[in-house]
Backbone of each chain as nested JSON, in Angstrom:
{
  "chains": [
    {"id": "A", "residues": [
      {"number": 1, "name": "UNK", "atoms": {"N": [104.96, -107.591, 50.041], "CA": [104.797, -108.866, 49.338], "C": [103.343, -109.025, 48.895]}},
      {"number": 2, "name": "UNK", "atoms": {"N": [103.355, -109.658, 47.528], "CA": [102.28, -109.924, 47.132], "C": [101.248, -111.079, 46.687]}},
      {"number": 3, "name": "UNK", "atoms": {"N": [100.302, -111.55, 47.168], "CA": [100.053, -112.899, 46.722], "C": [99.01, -112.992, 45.897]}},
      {"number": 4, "name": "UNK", "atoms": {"N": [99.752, -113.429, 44.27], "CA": [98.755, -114.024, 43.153], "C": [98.677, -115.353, 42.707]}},
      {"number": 5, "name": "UNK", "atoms": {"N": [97.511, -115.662, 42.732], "CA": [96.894, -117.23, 42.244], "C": [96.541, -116.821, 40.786]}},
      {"number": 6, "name": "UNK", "atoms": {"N": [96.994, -117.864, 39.97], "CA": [97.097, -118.085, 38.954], "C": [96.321, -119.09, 38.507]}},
      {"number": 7, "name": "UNK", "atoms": {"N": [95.023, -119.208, 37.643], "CA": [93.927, -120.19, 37.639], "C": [94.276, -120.932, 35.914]}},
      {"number": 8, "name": "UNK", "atoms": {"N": [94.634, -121.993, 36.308], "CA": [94.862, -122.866, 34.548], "C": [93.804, -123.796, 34.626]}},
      {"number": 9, "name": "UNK", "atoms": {"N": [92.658, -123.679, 33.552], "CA": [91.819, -124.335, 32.834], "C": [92.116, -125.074, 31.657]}},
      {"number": 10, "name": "UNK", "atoms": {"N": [91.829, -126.291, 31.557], "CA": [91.891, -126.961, 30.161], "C": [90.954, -125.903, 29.256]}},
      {"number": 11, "name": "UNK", "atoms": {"N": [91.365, -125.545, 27.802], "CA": [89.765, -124.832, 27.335], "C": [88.737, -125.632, 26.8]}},
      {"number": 12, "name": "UNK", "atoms": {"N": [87.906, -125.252, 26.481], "CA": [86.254, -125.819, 26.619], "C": [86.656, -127.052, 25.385]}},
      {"number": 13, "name": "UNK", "atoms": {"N": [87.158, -127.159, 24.426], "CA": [87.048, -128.183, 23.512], "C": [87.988, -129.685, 23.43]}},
      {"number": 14, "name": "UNK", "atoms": {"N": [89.157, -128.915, 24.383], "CA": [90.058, -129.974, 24.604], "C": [89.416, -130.756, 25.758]}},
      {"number": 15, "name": "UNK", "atoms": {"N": [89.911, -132.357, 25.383], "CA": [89.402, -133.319, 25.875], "C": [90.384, -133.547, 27.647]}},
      {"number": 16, "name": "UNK", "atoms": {"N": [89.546, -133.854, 28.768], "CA": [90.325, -133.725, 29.738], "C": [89.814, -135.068, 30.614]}},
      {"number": 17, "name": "UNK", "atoms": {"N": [90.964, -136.355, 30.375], "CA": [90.639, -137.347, 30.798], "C": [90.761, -137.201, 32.769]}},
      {"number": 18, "name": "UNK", "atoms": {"N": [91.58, -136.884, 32.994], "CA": [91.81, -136.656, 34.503], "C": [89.756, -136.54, 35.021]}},
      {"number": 19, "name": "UNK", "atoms": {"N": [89.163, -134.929, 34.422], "CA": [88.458, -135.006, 34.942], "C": [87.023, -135.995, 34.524]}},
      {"number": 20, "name": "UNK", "atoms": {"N": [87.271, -136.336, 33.017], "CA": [86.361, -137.973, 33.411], "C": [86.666, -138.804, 33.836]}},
      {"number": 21, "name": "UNK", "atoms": {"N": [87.573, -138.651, 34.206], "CA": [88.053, -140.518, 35.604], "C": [87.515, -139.971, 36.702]}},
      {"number": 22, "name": "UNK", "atoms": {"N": [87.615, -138.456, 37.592], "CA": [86.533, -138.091, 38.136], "C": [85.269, -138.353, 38.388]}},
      {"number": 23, "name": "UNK", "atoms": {"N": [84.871, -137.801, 37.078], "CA": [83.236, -138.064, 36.674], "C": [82.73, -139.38, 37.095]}},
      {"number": 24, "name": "UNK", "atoms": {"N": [83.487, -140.357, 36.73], "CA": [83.161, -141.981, 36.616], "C": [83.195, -142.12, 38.156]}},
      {"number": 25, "name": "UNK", "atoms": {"N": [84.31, -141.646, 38.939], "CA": [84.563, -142.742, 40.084], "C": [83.132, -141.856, 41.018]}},
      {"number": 26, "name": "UNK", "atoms": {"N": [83.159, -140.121, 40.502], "CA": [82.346, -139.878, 41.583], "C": [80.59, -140.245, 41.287]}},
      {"number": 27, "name": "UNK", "atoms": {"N": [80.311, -140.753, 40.111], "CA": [79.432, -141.854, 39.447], "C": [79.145, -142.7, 40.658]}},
      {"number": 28, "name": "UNK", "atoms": {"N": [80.24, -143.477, 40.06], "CA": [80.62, -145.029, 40.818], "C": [80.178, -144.823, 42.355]}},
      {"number": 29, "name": "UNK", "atoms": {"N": [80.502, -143.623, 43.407], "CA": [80.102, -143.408, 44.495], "C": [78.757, -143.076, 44.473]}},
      {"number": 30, "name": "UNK", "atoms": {"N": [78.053, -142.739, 43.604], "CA": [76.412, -142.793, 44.315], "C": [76.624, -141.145, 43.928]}},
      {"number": 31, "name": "UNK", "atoms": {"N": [77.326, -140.045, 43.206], "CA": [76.953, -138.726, 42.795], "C": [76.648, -139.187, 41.654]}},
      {"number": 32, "name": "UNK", "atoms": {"N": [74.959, -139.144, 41.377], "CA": [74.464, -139.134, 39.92], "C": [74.314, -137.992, 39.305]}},
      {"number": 33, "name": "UNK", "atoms": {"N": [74.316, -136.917, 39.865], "CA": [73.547, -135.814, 39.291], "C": [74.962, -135.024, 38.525]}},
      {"number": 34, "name": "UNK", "atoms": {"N": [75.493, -135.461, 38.283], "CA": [76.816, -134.58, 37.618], "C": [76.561, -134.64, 36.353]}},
      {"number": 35, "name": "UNK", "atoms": {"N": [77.043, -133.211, 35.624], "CA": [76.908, -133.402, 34.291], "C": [77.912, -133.173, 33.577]}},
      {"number": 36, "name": "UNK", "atoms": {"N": [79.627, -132.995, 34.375], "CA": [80.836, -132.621, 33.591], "C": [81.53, -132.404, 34.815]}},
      {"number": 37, "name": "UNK", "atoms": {"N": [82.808, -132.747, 34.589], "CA": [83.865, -132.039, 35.671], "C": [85.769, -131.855, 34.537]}},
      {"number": 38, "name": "UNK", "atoms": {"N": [85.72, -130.408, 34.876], "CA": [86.643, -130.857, 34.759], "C": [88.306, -130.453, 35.703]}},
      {"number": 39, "name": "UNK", "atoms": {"N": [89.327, -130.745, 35.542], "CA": [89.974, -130.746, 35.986], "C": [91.051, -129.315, 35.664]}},
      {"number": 40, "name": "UNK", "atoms": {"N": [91.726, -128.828, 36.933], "CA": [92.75, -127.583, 35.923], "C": [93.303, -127.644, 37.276]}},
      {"number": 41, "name": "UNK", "atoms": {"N": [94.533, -126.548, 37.014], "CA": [95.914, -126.526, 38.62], "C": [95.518, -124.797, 38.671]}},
      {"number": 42, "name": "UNK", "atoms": {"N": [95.917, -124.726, 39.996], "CA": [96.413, -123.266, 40.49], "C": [97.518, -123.258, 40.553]}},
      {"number": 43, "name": "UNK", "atoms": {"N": [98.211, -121.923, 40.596], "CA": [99.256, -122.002, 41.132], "C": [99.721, -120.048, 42.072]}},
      {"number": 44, "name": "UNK", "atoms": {"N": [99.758, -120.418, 43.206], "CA": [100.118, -119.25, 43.875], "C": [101.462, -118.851, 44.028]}},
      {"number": 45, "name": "UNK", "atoms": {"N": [101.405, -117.491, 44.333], "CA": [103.339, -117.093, 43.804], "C": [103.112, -115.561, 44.71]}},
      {"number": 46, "name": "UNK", "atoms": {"N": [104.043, -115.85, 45.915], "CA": [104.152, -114.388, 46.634], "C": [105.224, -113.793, 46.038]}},
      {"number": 47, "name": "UNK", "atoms": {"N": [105.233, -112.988, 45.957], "CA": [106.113, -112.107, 45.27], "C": [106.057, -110.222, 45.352]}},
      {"number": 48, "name": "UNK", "atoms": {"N": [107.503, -110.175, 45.673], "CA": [108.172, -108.903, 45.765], "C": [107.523, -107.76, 44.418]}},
      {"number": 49, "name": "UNK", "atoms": {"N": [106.79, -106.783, 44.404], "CA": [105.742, -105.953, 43.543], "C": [105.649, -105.159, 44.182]}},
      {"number": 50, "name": "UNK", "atoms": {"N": [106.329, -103.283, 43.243], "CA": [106.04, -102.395, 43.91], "C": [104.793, -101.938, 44.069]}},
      {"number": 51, "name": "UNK", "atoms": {"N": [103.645, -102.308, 43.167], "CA": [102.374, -102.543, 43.098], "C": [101.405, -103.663, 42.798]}},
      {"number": 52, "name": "UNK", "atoms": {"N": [100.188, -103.698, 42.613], "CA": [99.474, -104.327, 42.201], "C": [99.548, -104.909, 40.554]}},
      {"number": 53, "name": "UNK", "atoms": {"N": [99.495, -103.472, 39.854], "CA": [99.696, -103.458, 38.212], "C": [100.933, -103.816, 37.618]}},
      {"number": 54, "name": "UNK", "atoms": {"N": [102.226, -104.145, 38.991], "CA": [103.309, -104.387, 38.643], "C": [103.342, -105.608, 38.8]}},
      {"number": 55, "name": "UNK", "atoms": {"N": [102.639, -106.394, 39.9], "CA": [102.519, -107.652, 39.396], "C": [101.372, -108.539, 38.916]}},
      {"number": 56, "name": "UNK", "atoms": {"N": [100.949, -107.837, 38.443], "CA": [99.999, -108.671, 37.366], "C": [101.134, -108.777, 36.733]}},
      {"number": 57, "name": "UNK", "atoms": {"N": [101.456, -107.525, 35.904], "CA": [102.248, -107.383, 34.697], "C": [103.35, -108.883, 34.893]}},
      {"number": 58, "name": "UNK", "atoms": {"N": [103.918, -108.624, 35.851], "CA": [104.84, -109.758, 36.068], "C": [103.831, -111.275, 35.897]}},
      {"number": 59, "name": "UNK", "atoms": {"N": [102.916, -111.643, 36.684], "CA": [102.659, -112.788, 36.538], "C": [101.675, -113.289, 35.27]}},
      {"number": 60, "name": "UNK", "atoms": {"N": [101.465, -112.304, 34.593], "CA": [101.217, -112.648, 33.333], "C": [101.854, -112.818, 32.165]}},
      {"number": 61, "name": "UNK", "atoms": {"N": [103.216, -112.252, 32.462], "CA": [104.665, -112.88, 31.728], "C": [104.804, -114.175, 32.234]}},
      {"number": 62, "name": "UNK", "atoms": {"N": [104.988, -114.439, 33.264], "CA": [105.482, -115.806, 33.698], "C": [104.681, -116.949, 33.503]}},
      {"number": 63, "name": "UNK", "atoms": {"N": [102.855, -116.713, 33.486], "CA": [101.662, -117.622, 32.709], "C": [102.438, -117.656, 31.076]}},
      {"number": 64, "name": "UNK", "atoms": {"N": [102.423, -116.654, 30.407], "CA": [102.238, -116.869, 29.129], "C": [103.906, -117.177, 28.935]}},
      {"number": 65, "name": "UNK", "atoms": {"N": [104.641, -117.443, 29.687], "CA": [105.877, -118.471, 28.956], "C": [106.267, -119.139, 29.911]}},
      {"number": 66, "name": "UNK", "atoms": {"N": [105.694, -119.695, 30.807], "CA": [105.948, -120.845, 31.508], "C": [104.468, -121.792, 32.63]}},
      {"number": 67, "name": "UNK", "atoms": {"N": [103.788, -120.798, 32.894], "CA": [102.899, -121.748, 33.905], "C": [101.505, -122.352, 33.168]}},
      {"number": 68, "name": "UNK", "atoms": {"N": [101.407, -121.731, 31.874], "CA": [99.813, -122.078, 31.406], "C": [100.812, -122.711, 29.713]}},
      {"number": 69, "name": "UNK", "atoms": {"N": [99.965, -123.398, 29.2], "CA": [100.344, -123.624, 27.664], "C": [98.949, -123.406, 26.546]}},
      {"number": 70, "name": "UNK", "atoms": {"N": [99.418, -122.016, 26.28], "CA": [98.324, -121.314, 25.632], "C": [97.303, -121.681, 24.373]}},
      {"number": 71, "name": "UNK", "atoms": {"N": [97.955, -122.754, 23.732], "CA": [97.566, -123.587, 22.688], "C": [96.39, -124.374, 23.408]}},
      {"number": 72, "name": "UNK", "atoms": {"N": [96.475, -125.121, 24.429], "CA": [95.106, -125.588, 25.351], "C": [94.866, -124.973, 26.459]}},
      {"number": 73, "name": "UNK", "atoms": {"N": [95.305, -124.306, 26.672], "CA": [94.762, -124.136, 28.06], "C": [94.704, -122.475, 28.121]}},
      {"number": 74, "name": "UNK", "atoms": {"N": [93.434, -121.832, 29.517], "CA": [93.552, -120.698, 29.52], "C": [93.982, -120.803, 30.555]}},
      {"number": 75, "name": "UNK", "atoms": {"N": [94.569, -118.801, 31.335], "CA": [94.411, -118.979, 32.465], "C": [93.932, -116.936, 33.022]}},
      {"number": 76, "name": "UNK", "atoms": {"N": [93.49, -117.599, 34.516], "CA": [93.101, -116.004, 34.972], "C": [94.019, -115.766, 36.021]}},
      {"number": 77, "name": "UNK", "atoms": {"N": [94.425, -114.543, 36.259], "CA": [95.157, -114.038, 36.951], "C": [94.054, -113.219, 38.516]}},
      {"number": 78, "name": "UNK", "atoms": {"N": [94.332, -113.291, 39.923], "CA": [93.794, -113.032, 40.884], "C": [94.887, -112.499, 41.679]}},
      {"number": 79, "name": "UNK", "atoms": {"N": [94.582, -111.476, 42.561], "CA": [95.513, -110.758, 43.266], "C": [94.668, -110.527, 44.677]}},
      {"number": 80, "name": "UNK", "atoms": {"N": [95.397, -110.968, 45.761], "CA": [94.993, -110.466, 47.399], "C": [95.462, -109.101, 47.985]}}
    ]},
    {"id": "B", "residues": [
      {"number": 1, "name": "UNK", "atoms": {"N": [71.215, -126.277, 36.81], "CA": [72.555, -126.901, 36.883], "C": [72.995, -125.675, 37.838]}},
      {"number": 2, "name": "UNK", "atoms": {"N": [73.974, -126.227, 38.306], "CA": [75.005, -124.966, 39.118], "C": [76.692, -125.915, 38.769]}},
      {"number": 3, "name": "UNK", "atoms": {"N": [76.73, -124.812, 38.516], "CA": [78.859, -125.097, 38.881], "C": [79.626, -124.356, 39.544]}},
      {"number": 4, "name": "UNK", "atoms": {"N": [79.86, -125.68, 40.277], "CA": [81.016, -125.359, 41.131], "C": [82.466, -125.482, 41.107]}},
      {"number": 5, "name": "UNK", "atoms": {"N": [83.303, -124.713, 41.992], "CA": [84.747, -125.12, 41.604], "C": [85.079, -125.567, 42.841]}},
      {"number": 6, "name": "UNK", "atoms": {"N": [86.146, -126.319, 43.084], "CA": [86.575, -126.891, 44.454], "C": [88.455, -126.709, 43.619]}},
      {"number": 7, "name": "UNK", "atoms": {"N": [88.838, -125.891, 44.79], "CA": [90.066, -125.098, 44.621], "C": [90.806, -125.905, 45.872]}},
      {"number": 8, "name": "UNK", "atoms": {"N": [91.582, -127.146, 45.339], "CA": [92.332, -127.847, 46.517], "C": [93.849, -127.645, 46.733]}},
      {"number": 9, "name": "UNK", "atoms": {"N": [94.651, -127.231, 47.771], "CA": [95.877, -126.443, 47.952], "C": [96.189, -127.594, 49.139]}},
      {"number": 10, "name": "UNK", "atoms": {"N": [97.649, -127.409, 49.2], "CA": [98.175, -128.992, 50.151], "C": [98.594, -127.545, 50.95]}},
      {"number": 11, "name": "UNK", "atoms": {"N": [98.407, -128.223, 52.753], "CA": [98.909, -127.62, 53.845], "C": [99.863, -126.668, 53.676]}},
      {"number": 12, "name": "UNK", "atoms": {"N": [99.965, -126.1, 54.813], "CA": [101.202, -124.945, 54.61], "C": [102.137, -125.634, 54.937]}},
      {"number": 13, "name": "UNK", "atoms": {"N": [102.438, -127.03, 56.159], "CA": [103.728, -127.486, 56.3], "C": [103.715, -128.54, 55.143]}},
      {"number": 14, "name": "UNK", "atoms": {"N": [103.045, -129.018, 54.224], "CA": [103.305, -129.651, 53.462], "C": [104.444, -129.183, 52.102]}},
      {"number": 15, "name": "UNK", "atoms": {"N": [105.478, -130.16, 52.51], "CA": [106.555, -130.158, 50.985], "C": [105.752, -129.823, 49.656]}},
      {"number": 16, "name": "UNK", "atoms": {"N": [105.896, -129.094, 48.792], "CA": [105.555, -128.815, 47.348], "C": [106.729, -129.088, 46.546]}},
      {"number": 17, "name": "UNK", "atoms": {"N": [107.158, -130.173, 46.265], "CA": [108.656, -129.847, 45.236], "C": [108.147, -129.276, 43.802]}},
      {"number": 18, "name": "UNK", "atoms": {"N": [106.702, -129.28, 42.787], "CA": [106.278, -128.674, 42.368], "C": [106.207, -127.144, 42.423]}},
      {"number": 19, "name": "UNK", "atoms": {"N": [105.589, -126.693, 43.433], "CA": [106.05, -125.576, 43.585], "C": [107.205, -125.248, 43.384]}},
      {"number": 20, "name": "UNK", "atoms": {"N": [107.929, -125.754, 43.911], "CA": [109.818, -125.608, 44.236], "C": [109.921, -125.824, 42.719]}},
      {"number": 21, "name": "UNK", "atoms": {"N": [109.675, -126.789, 42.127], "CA": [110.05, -126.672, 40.473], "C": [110.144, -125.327, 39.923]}},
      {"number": 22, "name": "UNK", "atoms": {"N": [108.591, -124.879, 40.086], "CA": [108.275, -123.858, 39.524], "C": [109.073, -122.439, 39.58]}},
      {"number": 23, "name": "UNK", "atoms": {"N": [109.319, -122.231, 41.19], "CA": [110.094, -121.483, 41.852], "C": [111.508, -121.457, 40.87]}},
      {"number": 24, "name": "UNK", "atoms": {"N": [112.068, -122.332, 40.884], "CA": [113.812, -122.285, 40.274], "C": [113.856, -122.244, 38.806]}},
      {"number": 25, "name": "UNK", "atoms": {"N": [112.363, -122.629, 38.147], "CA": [112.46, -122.591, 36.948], "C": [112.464, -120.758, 36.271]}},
      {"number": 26, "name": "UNK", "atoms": {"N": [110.809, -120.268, 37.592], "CA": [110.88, -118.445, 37.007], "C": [112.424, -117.977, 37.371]}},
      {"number": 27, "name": "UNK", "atoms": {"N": [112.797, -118.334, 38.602], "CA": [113.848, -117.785, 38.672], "C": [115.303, -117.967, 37.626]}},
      {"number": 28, "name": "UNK", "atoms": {"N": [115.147, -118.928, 37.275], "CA": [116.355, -119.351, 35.994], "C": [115.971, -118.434, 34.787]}},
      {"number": 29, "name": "UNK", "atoms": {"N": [114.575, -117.546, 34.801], "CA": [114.677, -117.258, 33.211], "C": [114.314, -115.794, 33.63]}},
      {"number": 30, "name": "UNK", "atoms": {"N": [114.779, -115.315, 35.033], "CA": [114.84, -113.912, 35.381], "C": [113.675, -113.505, 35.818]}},
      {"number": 31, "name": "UNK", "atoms": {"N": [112.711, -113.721, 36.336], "CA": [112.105, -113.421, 37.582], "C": [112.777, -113.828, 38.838]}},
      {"number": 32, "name": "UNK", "atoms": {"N": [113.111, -112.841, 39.568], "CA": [114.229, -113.087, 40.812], "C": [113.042, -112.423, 42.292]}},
      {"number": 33, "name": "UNK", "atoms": {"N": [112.199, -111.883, 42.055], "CA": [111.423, -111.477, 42.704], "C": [110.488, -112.201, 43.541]}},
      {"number": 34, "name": "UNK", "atoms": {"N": [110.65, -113.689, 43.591], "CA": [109.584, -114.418, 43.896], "C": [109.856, -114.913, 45.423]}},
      {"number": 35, "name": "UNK", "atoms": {"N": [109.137, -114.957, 46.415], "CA": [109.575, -115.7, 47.769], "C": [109.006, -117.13, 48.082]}},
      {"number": 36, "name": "UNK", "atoms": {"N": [108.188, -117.434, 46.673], "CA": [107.52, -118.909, 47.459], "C": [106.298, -118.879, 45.839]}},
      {"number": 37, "name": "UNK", "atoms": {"N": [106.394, -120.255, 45.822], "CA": [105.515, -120.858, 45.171], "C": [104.382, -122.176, 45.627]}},
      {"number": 38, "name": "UNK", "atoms": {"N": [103.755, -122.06, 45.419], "CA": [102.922, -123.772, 45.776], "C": [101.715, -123.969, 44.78]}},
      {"number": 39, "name": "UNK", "atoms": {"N": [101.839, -124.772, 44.459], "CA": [101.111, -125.425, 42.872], "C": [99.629, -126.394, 44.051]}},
      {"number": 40, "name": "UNK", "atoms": {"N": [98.624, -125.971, 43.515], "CA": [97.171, -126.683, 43.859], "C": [96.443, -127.229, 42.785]}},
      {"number": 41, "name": "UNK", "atoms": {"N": [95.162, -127.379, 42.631], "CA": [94.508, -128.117, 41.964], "C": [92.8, -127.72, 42.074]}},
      {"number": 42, "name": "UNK", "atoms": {"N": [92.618, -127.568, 40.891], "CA": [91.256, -126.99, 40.898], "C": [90.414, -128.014, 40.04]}},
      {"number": 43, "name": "UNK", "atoms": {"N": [88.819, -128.011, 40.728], "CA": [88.01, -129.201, 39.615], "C": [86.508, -128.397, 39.929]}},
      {"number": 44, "name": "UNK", "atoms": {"N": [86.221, -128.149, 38.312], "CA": [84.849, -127.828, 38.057], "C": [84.022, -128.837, 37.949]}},
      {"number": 45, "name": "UNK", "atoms": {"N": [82.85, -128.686, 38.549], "CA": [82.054, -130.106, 38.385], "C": [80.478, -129.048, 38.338]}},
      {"number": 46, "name": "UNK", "atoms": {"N": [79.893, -129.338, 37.16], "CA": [78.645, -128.937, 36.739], "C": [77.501, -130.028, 37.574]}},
      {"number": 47, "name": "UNK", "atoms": {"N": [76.852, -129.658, 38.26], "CA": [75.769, -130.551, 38.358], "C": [73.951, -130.065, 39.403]}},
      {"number": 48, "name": "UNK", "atoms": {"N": [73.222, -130.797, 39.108], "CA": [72.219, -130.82, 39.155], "C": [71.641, -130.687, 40.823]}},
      {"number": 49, "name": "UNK", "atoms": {"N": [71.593, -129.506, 41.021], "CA": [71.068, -129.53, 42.581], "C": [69.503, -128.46, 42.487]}},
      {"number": 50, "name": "UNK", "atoms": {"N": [69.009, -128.786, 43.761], "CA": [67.759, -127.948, 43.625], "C": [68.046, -126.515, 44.013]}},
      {"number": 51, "name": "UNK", "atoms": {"N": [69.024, -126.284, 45.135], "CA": [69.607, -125.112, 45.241], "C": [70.847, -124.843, 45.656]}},
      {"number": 52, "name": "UNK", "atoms": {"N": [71.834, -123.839, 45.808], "CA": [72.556, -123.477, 46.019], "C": [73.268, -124.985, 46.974]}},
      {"number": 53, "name": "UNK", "atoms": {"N": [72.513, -124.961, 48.691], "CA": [72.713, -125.267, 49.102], "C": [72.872, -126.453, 49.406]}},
      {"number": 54, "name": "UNK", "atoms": {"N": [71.986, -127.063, 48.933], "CA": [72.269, -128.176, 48.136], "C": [73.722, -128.837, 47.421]}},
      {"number": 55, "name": "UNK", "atoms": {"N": [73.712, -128.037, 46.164], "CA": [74.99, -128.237, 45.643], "C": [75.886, -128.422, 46.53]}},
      {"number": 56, "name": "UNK", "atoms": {"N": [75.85, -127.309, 47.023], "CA": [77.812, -127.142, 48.471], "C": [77.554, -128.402, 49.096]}},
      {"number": 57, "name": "UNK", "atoms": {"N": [76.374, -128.836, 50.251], "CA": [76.378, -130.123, 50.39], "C": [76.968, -131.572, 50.051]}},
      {"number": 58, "name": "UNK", "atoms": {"N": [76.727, -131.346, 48.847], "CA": [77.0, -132.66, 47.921], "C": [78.414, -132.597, 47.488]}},
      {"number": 59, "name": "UNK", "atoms": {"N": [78.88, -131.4, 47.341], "CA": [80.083, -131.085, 46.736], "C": [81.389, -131.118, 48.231]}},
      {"number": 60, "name": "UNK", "atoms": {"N": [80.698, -130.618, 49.148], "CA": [81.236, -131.338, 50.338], "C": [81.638, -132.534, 50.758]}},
      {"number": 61, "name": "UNK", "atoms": {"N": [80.398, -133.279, 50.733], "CA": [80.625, -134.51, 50.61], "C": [81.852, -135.034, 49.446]}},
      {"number": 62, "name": "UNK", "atoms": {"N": [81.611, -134.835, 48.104], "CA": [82.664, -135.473, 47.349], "C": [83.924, -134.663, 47.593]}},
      {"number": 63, "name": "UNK", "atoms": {"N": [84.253, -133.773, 48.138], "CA": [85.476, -133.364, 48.707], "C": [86.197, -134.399, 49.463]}},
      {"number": 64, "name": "UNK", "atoms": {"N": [85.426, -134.124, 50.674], "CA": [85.974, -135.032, 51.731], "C": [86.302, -136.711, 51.486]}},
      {"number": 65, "name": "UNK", "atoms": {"N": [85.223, -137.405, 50.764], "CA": [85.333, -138.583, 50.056], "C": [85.975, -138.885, 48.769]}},
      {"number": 66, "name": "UNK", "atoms": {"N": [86.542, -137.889, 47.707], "CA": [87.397, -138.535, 47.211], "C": [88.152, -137.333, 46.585]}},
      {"number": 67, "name": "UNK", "atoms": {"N": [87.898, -135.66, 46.689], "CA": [88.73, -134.952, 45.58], "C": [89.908, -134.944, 46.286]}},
      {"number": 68, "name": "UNK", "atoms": {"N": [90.131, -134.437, 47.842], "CA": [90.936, -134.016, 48.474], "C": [90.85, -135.173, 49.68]}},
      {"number": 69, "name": "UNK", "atoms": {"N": [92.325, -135.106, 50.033], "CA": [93.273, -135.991, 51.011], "C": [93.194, -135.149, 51.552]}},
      {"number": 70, "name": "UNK", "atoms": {"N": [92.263, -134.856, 53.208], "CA": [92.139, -134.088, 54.103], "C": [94.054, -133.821, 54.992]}},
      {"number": 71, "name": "UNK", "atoms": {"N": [94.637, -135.252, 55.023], "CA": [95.39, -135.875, 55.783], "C": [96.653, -134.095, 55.454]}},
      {"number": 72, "name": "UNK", "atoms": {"N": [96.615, -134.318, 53.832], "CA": [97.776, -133.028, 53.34], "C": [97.381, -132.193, 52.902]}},
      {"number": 73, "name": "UNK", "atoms": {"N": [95.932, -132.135, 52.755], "CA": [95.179, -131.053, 51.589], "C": [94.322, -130.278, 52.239]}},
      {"number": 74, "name": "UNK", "atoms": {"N": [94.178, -128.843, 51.805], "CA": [92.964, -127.893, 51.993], "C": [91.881, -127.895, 51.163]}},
      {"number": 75, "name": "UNK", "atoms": {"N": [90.837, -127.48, 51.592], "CA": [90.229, -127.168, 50.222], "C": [88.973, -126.058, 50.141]}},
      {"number": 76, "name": "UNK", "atoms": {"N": [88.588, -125.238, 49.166], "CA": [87.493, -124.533, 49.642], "C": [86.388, -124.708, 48.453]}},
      {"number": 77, "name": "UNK", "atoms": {"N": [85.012, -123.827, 48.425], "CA": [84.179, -124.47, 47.619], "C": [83.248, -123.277, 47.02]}},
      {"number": 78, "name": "UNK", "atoms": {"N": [83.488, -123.178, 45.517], "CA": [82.576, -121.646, 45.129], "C": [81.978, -122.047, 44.115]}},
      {"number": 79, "name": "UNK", "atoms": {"N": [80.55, -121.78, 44.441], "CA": [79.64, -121.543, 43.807], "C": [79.12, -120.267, 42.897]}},
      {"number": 80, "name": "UNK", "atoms": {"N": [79.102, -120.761, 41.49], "CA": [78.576, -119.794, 40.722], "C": [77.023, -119.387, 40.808]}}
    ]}
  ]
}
């Protein structure tokens, strides 16, 4: 068994309110020194792979038509 | 500036029906290979420390105080 985390980023131009409501509240608490945050999901997936290169291969099918939406968002693939 | 990421994942006995979404959805479109999913949450936050150590500090702090719900949540902390 294999365990890959799957990293989804908003990309750099799209606007990402989640992480300025962040920004603000951790403001609002007394963190001044911030200059951006933003927000994105993981997602981990153990999975049956007779190798390593076999599941990338796999979980980079399953990012690019179901876990990331490629029009905004990127994502990186990580393997343990 | 330094940025950091804070990569927050809910407990291992914690319910994910997200995950579980995710899970029945690869599996409905033929990935059958999978034993477990769990969906987390990642937040980049750019900001202004004098060093390294510093940063993690501070970024500690806003962990514990408002990114992550210690009560269901993990969380860890990487510095670029």
């Amino acid at each position: 068994m294999i365990k890959v985390t799957v990293y989804i980023t908003l990309k750099k131009d799209v606007l990402d309110p989640q992480g300025k409501a962040i920004h603000v509240a951790l403001n609002n608490m007394g963190f001044d020194k911030i200059n951006g945050v933003r927000q994105g999901k993981l997602i981990e997936i153990d999975l049956d792979a007779k190798d390593h290169d076999q599941a990338k291969e796999q979980v980079k099918k399953m990012s690019e038509q179901l876990l990331a939406n490629p029009i905004i968002e990127d994502y990186s693939i990580e393997l343990e």
